[in-house]
Backbone bond lengths (Angstrom), bond angles and torsions (degrees), N, CA, C in turn:
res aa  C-N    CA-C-N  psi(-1)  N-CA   C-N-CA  omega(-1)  CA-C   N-CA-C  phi
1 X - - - 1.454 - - 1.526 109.46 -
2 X 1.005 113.45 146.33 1.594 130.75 162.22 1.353 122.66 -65.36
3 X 1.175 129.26 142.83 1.705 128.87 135.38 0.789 135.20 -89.71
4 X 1.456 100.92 119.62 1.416 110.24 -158.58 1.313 110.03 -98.15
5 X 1.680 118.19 144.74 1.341 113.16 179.14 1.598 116.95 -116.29
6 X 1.035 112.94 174.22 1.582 132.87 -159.39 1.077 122.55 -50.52
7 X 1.156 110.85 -50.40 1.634 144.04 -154.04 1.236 109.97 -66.94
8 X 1.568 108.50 -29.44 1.662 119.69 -169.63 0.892 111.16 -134.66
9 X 1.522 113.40 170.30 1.819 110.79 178.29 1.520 107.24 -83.95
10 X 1.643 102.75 149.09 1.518 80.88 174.98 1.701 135.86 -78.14
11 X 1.485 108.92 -9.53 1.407 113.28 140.98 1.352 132.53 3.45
12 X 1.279 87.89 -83.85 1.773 121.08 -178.03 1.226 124.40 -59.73
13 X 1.770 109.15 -29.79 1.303 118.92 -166.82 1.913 87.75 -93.18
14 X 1.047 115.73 -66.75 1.571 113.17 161.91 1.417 112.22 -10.59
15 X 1.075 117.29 -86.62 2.039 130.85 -163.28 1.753 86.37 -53.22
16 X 1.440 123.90 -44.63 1.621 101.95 -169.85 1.335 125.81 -66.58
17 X 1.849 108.68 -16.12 1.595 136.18 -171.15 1.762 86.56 -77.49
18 X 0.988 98.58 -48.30 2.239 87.04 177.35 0.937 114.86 -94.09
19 X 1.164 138.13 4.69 1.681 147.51 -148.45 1.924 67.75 -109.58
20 X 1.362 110.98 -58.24 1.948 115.37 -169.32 1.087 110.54 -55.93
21 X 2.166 118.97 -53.72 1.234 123.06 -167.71 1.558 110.16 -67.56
22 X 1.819 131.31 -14.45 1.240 131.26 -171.82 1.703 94.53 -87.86
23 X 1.264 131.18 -57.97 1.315 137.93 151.84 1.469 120.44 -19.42
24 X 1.065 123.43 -56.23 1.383 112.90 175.55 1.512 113.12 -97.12
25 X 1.162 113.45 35.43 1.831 119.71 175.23 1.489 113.71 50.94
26 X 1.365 118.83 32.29 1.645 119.46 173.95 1.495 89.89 -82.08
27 X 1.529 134.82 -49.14 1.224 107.85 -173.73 1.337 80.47 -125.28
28 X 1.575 98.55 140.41 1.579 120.00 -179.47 1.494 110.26 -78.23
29 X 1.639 114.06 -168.11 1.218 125.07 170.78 1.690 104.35 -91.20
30 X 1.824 116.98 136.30 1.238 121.18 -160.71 1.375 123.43 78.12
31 X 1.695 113.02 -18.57 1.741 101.57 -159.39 1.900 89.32 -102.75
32 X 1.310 110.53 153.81 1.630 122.74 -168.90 1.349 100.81 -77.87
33 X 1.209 115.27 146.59 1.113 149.17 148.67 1.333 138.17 -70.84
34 X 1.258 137.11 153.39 1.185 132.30 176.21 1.204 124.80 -39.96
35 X 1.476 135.95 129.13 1.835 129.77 169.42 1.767 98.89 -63.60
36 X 1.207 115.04 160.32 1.681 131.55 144.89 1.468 105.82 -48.08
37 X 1.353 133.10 -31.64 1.671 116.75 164.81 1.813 110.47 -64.45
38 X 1.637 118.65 -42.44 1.408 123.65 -178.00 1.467 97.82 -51.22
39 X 1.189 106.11 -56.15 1.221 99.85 -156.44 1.193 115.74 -65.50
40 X 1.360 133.91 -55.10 1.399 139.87 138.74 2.095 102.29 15.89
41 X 1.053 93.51 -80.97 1.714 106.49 -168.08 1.137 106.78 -75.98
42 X 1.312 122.67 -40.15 1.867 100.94 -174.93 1.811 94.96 -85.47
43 X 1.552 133.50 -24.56 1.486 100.61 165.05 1.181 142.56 -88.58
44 X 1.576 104.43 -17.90 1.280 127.95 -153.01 1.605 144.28 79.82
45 X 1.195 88.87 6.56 1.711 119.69 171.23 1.185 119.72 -53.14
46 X 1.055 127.22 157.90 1.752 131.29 154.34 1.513 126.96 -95.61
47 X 1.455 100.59 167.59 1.822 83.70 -165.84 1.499 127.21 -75.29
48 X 1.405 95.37 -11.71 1.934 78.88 156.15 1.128 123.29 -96.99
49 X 1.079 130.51 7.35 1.311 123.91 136.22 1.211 149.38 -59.71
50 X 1.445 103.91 -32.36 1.632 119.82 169.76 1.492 89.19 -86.16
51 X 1.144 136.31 -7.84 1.385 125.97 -171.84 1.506 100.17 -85.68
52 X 1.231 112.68 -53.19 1.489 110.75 -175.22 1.400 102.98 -68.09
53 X 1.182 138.20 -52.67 1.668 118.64 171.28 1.185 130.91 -18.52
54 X 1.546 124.06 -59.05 1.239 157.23 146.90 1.399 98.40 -9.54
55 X 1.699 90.05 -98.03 1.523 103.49 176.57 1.845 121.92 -21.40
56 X 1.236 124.60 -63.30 1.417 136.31 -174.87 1.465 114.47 -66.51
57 X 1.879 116.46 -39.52 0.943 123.91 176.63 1.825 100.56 -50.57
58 X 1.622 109.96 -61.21 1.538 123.00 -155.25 2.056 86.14 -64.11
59 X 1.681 116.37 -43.27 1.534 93.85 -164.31 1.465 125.92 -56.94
60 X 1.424 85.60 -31.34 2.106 97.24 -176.93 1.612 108.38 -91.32
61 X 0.992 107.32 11.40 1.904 122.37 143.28 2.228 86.99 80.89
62 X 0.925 108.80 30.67 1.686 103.54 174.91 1.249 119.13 -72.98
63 X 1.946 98.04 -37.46 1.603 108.69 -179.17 1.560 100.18 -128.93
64 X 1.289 121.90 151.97 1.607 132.73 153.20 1.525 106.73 -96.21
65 X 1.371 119.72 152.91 1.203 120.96 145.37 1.554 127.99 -112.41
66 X 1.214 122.75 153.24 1.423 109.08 174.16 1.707 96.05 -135.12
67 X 1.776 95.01 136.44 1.087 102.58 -158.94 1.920 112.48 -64.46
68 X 1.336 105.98 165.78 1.316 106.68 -168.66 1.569 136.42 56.58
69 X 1.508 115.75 6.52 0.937 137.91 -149.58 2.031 106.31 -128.72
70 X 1.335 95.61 -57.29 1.437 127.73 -165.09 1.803 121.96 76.72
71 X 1.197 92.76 -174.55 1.709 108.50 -154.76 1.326 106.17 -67.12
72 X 1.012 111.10 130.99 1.909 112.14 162.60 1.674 106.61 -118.84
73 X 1.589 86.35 171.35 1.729 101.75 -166.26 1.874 82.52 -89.54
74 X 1.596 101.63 147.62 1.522 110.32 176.65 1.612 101.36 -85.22
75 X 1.290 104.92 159.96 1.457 134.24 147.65 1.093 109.51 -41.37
76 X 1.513 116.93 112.82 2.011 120.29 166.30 1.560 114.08 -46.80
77 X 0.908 134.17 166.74 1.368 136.78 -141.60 1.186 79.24 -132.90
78 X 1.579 123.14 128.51 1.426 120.02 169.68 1.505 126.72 -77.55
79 X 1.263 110.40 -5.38 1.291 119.97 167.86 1.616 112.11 95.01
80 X 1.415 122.14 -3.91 1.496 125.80 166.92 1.324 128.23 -106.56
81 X 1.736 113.40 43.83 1.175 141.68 -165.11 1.588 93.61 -94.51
């Protein structure tokens, strides 16, 4: 678990902890990610919290999910979009 500090939601501080682990190639492009239950237990969060992670992760396109399946990290964007 983390310590979490004040200043921010813990949301935010969450999505930047995978926002890091996708960044430093702990979880690749295609390979899954944590469920909203993981997350739950390795931070100590509640589920709308791991919910909104989710959520923000999937809006700024880092992760997809496909249902029944769960979330994966996206494909880098080649930049000629």
């Amino acid at each position: 678990m983390i310590e979490f500090r004040e200043d921010q939601p813990r949301w935010q501080q969450v999505a930047a902890v995978l926002r890091q682990r996708i960044g430093d190639g702990i979880y690749r492009p295609g390979s899954r990610v944590p469920s909203e239950n993981d997350l739950m237990q390795e931070f100590g969060i509640a589920r709308m919290t791991a919910h909104k992670v989710m959520r923000a992760l999937r809006e700024e396109g880092a992760i997809y999910t496909v249902r029944g399946m769960g979330s994966f990290v996206s494909q880098p964007s080649d930049g000629s979009d």
